[in-house]
Structure formats: C-alpha cells, structure tokens
C-alpha positions in Angstrom: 165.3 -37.9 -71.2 167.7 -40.5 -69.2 170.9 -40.2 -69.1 170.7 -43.5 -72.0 169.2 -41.3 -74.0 171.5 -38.4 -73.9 174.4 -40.9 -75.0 172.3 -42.1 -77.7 171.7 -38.8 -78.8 175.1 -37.4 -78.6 176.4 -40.8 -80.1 174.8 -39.7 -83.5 177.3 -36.9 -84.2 180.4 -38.0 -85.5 183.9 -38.1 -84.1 181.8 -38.9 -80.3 182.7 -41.9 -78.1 181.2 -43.0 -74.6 183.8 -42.4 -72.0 184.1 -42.0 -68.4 184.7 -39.0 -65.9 185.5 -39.5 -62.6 184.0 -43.2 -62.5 180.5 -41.8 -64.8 179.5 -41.9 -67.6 180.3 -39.0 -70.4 180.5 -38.4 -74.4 183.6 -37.2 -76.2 184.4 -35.6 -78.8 187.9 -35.2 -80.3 188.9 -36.4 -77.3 186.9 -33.5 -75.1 184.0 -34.1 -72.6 180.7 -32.6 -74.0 178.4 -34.3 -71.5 178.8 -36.7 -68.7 176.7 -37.9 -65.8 176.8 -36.3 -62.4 175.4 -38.0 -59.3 177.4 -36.4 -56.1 175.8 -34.9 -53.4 175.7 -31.4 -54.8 174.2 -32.5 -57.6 172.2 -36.3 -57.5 171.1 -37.4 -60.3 172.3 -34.1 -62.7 173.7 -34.4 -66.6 176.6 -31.8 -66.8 177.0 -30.3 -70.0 179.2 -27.7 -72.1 177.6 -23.9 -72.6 179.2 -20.7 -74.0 179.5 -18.7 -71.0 176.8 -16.4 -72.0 174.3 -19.0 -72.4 175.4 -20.4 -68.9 174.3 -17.1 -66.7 171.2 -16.8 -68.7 170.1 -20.2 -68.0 171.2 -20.4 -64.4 170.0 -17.1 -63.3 166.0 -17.8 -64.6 164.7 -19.4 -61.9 161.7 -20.9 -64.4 164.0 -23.1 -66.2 165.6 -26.6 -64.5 169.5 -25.3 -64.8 171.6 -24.8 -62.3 175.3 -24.6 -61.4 177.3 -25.4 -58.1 180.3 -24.2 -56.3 182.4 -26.5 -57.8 181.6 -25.5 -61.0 182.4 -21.5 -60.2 185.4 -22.3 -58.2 187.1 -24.0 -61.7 185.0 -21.6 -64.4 183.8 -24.5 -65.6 181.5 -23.3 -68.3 179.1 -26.1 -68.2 175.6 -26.4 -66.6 173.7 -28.5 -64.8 170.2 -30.3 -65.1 167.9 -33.3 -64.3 167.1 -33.9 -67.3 163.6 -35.5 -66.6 163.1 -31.8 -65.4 163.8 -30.0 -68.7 161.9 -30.2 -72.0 163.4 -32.7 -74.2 163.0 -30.5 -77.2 164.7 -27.5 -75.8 167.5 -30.2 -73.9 168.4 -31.8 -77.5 169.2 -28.0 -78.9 171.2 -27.6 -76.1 173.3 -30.8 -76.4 173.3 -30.0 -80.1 175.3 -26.9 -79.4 177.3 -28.1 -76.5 178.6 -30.9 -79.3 179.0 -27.9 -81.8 181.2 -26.2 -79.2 183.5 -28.9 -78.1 184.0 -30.7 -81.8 186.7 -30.1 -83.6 186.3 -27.4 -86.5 187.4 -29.8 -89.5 184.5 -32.5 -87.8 182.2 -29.6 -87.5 182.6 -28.2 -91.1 181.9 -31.9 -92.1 178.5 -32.2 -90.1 177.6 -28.6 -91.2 178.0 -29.2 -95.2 176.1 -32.5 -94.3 173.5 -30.3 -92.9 173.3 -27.4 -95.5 174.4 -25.2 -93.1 177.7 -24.9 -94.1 
C-alpha cells in the first residue's frame, strides 16, 4: 500500500477527513489524527499510525514484522507506530488501520459503524 491508498482506505469510515500534520498528509477523525504520513530523517518514507499501547510494544519489539518506533515518539508517549507500508502485508496493515480508526472515533460515530456492521 501507498500512502494514496491508506487515505482512500481510511476515507471509507465515516466522520474521516484528509488533513495535514506538520506540512503531510493525515486522516481525521472527530477532529483526531488516526494516520498521517511521515517522511523526516528518522523515519523517510514511514505512515504513522494510532495503536493501544499494548499492541505498540508487541509490534515493535518482533523484529520479523516491518514496525518500528523512534525517539521522538518515546520522548512524547506517543502511542502510535511506524511502518513503510510497502514493507507490511496489506491484509494485516488494513486490520490495523481498522482499529487505529476504531480507537480514535468518537463512541456515538463508532456505535453507528458497529450496528452498520452487526457488531454492535
């Protein structure tokens, strides 16, 4: 996946917008990031994205999968997590998005999308 495709994904969940964050590009929801582009020289060419803290260790500490964090990141607790997404398994990258939008939306927009899709 691109980073054009990770908007277009994301973009399919309501209450999402395109936005920016710190000059790149990044998806809302409610107003909070979810996912946004991040090209600096700690981490060319990366997509940033929202993880329950748990999730975050486990993915950064196995060395066999493409996630990674930096210092900037653990210096604000940022509980989000790093990939090149052409690195990771598109299947596996979607779930992920999935719950980092899960995470971020707001409950009433997440009750919605959940009755929408049974879960609820």
């Amino acid at each position: 996946m691109d980073w054009d495709e990770v908007e277009a994904f994301l973009l399919e969940f309501p209450d999402t917008e395109a936005s920016l964050s710190w000059g790149m590009p990044g998806v809302k929801t409610g107003g909070k990031l979810v996912a946004w582009w991040r090209d600096r020289d700690d981490s060319p060419g990366a997509l940033a994205f929202k993880v329950d803290r748990d999730e975050l260790e486990a993915l950064v500490e196995d060395e066999s999968t493409p996630y990674f964090t930096i210092e900037h990141f653990r210096k604000f607790d940022t509980n989000a997590v790093l990939v090149r997404p052409g690195e990771a398994d598109p299947a596996e990258l979607r779930e992920l998005l999935t719950e980092a939008w899960r995470a971020t939306a707001k409950p009433t927009v997440l009750k919605a999308w959940l009755a929408e899709q049974g879960d609820a």
